[in-house]
RODO-2510 file (C-alpha; in nm, 4 decimals, decimal comma):
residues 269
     n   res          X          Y          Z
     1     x     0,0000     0,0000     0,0000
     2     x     0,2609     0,2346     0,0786
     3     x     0,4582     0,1604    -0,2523
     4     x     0,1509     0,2418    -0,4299
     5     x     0,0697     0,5606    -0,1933
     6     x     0,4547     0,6836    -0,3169
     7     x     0,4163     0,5852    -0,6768
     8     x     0,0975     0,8306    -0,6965
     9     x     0,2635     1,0913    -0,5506
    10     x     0,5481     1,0335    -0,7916
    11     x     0,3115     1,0872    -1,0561
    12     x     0,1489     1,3553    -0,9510
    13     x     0,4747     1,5534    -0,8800
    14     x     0,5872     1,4657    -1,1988
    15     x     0,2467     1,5237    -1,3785
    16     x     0,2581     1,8759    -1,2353
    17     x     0,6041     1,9313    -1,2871
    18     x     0,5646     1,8489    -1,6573
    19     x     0,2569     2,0538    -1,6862
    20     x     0,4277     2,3704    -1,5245
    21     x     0,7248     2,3337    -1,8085
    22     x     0,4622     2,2986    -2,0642
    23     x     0,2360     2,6097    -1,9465
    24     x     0,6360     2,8051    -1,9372
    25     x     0,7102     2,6985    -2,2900
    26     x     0,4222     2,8015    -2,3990
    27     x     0,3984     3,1672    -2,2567
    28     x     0,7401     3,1923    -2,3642
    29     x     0,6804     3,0903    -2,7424
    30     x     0,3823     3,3550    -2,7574
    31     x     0,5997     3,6277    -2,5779
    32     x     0,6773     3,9605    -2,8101
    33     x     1,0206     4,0225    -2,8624
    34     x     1,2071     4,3090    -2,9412
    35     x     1,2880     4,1697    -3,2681
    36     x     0,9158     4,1856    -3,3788
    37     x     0,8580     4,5502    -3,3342
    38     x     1,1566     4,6831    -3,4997
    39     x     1,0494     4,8618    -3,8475
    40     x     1,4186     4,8497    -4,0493
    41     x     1,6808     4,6246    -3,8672
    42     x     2,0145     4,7047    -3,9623
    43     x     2,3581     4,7384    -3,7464
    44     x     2,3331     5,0965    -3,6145
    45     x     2,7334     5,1254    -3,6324
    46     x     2,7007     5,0981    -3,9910
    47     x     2,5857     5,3594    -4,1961
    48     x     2,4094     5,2246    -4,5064
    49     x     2,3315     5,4727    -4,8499
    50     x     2,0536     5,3855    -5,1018
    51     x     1,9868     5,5262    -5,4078
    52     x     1,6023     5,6594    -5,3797
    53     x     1,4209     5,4712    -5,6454
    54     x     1,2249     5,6260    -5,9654
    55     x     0,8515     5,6934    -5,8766
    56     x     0,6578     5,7726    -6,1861
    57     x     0,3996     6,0772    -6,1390
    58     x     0,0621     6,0115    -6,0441
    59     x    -0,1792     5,9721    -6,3692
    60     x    -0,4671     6,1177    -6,3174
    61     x    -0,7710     5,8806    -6,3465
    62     x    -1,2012     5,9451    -6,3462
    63     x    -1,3401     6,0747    -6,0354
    64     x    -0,9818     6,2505    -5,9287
    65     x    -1,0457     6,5992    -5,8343
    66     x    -0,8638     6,8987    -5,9227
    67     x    -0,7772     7,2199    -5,7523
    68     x    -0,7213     7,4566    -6,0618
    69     x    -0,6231     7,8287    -6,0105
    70     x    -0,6056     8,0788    -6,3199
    71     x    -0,3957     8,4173    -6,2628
    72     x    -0,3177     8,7013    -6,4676
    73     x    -0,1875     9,0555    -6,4820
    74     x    -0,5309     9,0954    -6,6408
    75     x    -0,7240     8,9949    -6,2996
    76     x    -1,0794     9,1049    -6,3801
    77     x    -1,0568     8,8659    -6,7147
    78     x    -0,8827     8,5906    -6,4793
    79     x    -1,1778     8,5716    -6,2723
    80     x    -1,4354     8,4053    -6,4835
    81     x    -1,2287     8,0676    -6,4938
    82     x    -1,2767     8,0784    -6,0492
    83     x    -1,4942     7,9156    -5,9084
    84     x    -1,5053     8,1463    -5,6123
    85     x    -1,5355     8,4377    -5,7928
    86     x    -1,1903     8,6108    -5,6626
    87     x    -0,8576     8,5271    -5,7922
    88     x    -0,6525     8,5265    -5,4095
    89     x    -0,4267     8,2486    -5,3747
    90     x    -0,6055     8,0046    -5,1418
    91     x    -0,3424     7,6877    -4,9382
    92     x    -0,5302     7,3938    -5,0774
    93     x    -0,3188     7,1971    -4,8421
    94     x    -0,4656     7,3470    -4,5406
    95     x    -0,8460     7,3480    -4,6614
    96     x    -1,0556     7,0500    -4,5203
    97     x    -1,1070     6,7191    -4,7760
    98     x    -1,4883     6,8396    -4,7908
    99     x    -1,4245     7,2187    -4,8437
   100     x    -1,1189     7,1570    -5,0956
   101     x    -1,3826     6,9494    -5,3104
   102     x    -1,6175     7,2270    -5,3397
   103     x    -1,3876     7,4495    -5,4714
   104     x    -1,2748     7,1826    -5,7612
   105     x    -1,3674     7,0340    -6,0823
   106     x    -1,4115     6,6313    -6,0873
   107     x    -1,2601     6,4182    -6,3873
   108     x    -1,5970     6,2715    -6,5809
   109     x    -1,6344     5,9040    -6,6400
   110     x    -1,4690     5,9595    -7,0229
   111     x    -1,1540     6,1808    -6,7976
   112     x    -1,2838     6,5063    -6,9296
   113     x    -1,2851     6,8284    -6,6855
   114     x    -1,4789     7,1258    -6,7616
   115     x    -1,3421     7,5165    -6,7348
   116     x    -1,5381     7,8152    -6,8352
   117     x    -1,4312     7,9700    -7,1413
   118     x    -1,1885     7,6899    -7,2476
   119     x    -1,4759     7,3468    -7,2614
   120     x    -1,3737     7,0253    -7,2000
   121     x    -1,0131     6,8765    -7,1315
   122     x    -0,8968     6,5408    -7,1537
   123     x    -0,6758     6,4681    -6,8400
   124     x    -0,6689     6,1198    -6,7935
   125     x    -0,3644     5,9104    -6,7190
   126     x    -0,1910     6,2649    -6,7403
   127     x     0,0053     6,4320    -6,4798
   128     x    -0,0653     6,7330    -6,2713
   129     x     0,2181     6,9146    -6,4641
   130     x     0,1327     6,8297    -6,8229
   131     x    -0,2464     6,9226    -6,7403
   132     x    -0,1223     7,2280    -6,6016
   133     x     0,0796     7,3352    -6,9035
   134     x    -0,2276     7,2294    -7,1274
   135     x    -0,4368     7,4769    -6,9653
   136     x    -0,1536     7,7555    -6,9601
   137     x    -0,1494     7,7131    -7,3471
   138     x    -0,5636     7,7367    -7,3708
   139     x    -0,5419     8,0473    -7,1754
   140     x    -0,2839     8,2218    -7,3670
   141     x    -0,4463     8,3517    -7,6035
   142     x    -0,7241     8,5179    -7,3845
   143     x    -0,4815     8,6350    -7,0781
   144     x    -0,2398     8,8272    -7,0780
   145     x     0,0785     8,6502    -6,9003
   146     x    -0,1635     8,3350    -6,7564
   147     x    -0,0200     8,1598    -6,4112
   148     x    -0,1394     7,8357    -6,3283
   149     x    -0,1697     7,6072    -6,0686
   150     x    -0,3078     7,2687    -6,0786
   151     x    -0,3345     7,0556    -5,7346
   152     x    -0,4871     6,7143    -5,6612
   153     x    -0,7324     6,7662    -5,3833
   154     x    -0,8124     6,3804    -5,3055
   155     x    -0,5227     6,2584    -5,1996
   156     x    -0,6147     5,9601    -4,9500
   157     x    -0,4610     5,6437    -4,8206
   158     x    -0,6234     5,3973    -4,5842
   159     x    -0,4322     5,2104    -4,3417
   160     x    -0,6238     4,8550    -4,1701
   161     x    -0,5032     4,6400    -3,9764
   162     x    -0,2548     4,6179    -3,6704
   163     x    -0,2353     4,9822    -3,6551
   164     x    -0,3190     5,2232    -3,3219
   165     x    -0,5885     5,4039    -3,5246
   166     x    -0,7636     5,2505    -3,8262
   167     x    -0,9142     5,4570    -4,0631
   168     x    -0,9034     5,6766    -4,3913
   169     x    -0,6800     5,9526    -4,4165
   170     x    -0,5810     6,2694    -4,6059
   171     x    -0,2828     6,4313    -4,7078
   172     x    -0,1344     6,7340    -4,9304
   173     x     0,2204     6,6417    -5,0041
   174     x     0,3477     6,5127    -5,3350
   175     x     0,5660     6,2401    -5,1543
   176     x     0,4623     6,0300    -4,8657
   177     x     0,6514     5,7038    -4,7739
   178     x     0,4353     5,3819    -4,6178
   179     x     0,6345     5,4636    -4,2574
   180     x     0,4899     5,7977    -4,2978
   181     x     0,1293     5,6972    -4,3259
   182     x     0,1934     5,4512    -4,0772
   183     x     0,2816     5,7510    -3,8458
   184     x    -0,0530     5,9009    -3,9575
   185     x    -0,1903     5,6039    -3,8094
   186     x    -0,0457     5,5857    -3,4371
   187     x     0,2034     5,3414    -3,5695
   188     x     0,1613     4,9519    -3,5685
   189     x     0,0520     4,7681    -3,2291
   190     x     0,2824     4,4853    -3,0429
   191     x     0,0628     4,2622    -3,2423
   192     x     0,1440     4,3596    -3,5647
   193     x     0,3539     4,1747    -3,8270
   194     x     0,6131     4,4368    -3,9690
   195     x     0,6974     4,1431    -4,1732
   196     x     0,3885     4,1222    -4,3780
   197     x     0,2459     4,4474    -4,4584
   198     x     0,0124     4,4403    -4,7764
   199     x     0,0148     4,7289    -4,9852
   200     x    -0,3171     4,7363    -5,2111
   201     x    -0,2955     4,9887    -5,5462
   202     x    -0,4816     5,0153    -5,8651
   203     x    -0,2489     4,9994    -6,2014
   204     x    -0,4100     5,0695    -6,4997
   205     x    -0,7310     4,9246    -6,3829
   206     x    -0,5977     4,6354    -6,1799
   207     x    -0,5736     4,5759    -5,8061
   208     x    -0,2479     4,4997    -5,6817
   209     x    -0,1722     4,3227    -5,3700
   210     x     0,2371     4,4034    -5,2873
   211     x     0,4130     4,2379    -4,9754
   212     x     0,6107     4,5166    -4,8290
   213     x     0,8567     4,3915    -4,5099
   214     x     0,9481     4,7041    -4,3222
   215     x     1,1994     4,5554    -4,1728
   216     x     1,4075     4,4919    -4,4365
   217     x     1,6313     4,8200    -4,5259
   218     x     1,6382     4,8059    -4,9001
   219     x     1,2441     4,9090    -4,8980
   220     x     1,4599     5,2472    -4,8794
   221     x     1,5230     5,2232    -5,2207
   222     x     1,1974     5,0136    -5,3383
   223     x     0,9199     5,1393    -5,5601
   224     x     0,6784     5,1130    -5,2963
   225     x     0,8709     5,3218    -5,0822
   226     x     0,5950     5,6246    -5,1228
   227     x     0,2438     5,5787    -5,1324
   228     x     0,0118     5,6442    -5,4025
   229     x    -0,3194     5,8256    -5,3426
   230     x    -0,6355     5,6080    -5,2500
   231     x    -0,3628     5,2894    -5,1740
   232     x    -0,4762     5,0681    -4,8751
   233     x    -0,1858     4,9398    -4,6346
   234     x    -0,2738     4,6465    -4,4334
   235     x    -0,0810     4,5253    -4,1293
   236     x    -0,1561     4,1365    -4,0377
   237     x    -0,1461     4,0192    -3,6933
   238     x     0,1053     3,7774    -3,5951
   239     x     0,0569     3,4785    -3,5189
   240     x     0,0864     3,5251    -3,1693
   241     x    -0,1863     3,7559    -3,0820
   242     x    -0,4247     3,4505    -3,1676
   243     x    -0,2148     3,2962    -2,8206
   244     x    -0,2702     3,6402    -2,6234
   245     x    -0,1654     3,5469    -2,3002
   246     x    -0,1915     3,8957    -2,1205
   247     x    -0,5770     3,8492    -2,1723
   248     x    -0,5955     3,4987    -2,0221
   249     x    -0,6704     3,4166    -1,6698
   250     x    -0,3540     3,2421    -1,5853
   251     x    -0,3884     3,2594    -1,1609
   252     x    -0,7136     3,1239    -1,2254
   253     x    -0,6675     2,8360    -1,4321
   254     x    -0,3534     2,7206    -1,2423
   255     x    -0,5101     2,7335    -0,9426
   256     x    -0,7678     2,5206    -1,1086
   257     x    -0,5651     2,2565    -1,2127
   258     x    -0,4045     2,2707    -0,8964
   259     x    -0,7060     2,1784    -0,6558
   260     x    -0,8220     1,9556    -0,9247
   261     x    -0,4787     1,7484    -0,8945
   262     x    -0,4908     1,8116    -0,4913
   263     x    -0,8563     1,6136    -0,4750
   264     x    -0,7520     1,3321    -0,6903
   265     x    -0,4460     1,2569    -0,5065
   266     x    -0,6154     1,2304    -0,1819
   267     x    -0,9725     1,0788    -0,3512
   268     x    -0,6593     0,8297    -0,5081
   269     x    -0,5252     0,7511    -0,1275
***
């Protein structure tokens, strides 16, 4: 009787034992390291140079809107091509999405705009510098010493995904790299994979779905470097989030097994 007493208390201690390596493993396989939330991971003492890669310019496409301003030295002539009725310079940049729309004209279905005076304009797949020198060579002929300027109002990227804030997103500048829209964002979570970041982007009618790893340096020189308006960055989760441990009752659950483990032993003896 007594051998048997010891052997059950051998196996319990060793059960338990066992299970309190397993529950150790396991906490530290789903553990986030600093490894997994470093963006590009390169020796600090050596400083690396890359060429900045060739971004073509944006082509215009339907449904793009356009901030278009017409100047002269013959201002009350000038006027009739504003839409607000004065010719002052207005910062696009710092007018709301919703307010900068008003004030512009929308590419047609067929990529036609509209100006008074001049008619229709055909301005798809062009860039905001060849449509502005089209218009400065309409206008010649009817103002005296034209200026134009020609800005694209909807400039938008989403970002989805492991990120601290979600959402849809504006922004005036003519270059914007992914870590910058990222930054728009909050910045990824502890969950997210910098490893797999999709990068969604319409190219001459096609959706493209790019794998971007931010962690490797030579996205410094990489097409996809800047974002393109209306692209959609995606951050997965790792693996690991779907093992979340912080969120799990761990005191409870030992302390489960525990009594459960205590009662058989002595049910056992």
């Amino acid at each position: 009787m007594n051998l048997k007493s010891n052997l059950n208390k051998y196996l319990f201690n060793s059960g338990y034992l066992f299970f309190k390596l397993a529950v150790l493993m396991f906490m530290l396989s789903s553990c986030i390291t600093q490894r997994n939330l470093e963006y590009v991971q390169v020796d600090v003492d050596d400083m690396q140079t890359y060429d900045e890669a060739f971004v073509d310019d944006y082509k215009l496409q339907p449904k793009d809107e356009l901030y278009i301003q017409i100047s002269s030295l013959d201002d009350p002539s000038a006027r009739i091509f504003s839409s607000t009725g004065n010719q002052q310079f207005i910062n696009v940049g710092a007018i709301q999405p919703f307010g900068a729309s008003l004030l512009s004209y929308t590419i047609d279905k067929d990529g036609f705009i509209l100006l008074p005076v001049i008619g229709l304009i055909l301005v798809k797949d062009k860039t905001i510098e060849q449509v502005s020198e089209i218009i400065t060579n309409s206008v010649t002929k009817i103002l005296s010493q034209p200026m134009v300027s020609v800005k694209l109002v909807n400039r938008y990227v989403t970002v989805l995904g492991e990120v601290q804030r979600p959402g849809h997103y504006s922004y005036s500048q003519d270059k914007v790299t992914i870590y910058d829209a990222i930054g728009i964002a909050g910045d990824i979570t502890d969950w997210g994979n910098r490893n797999e970041v999709i990068l969604i982007r319409n190219e001459n009618g096609k959706n493209l779905q790019i794998p971007v790893d931010l962690t490797q340096s030579d996205i410094l020189a990489s097409n996809y470097l800047y974002v393109s308006p209306n692209d959609i960055i995606y951050v997965k989760p790792l693996r690991k989030k779907f093992w979340n441990l912080r969120q799990f009752p761990y005191g409870v659950l030992l302390s489960a097994i525990t009594a459960a483990i205590l009662l058989y032993s002595v049910v056992k003896e």
